[in-house]
C-alpha positions as CSV (number, residue, x, y, z in Angstrom):
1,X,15.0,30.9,80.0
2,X,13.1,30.0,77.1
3,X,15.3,31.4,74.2
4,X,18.2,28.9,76.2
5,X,15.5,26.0,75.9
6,X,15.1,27.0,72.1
7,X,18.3,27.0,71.7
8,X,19.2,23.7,73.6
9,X,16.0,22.9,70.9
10,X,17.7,23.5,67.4
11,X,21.0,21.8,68.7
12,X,19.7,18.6,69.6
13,X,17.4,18.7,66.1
14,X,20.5,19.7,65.0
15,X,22.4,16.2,66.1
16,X,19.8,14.3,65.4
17,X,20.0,14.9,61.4
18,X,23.9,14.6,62.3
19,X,23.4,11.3,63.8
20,X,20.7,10.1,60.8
21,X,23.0,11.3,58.2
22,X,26.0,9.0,59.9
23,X,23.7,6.5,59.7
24,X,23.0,6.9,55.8
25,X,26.9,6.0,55.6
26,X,27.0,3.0,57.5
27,X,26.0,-0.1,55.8
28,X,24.9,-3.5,57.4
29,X,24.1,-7.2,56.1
30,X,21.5,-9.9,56.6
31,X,22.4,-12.7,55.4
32,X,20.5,-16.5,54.6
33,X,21.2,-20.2,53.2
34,X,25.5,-19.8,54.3
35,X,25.4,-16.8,52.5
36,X,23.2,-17.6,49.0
37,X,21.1,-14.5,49.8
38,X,23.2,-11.1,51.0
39,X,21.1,-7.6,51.5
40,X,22.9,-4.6,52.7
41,X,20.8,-2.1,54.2
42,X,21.9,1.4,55.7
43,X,21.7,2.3,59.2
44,X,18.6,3.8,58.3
45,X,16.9,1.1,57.2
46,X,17.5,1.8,53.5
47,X,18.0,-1.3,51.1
48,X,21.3,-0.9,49.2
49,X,21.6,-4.2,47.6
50,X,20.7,-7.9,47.2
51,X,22.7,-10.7,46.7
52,X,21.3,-13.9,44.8
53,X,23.8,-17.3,44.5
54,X,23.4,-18.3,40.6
55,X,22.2,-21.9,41.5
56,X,18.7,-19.9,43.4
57,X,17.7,-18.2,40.4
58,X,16.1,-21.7,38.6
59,X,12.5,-21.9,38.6
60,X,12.5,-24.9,41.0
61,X,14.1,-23.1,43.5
62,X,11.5,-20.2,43.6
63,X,10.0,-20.8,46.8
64,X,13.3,-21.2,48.7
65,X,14.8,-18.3,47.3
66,X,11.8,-16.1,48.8
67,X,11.9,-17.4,51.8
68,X,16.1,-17.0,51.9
69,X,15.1,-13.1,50.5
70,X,12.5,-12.6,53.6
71,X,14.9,-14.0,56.3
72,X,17.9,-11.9,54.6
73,X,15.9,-8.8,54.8
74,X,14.6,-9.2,57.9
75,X,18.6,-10.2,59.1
76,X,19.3,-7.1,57.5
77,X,17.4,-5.0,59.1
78,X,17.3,-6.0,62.3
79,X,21.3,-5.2,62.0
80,X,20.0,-1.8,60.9
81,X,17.7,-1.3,63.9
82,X,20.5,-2.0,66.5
83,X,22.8,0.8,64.6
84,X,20.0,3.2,64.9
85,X,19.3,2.7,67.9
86,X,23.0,3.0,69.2
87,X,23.3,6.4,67.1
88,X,20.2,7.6,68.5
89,X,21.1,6.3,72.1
90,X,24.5,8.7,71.8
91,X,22.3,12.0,70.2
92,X,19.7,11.7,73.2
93,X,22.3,10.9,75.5
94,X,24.3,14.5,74.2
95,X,20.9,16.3,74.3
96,X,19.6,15.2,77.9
97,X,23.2,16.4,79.4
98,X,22.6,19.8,77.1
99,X,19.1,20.0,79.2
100,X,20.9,19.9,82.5
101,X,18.6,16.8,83.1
């Protein structure tokens, strides 16, 4: 009984770091100000890149361009999140069938 529930265990770990290295391939973007700020995250939450419009990078435009970079991220991740959570949905879906539950 218990080696099955080991092994029913490992598999499901198993998936999971299947499902979080899926996610390390997948790539999702938050974006502000029609598109002056672009980050690309991963589907773990990883930031891959930012994007600055030319015209935001002048002094005078300091302020805006952090506030663009904070709802960006934050645009970016959330994005993230939901792909996580659909990968991880799928992984506890397979293991909870795999517990007989």
């Amino acid at each position: 009984m218990f080696g099955d529930l080991f092994g029913k265990l490992q598999e499901a770990q198993q998936k999971m770091q299947e499902g979080k290295e899926r996610l390390a391939n997948i790539t999702v973007e938050g974006e502000a100000g029609d598109g002056a700020v672009k980050v690309t995250v991963t589907g773990n939450r990883e930031v891959k890149g930012i994007e600055i419009k030319e015209q935001l990078l002048a002094a005078e435009n300091k302020e805006e361009l952090e506030d663009l970079l904070i709802t960006a991220l934050n645009r970016a991740l959330k994005n993230a999140e939901g792909a996580w959570e659909a990968e991880m949905k799928g992984v506890a879906g397979g293991m909870l069938g795999g517990l007989g539950m």
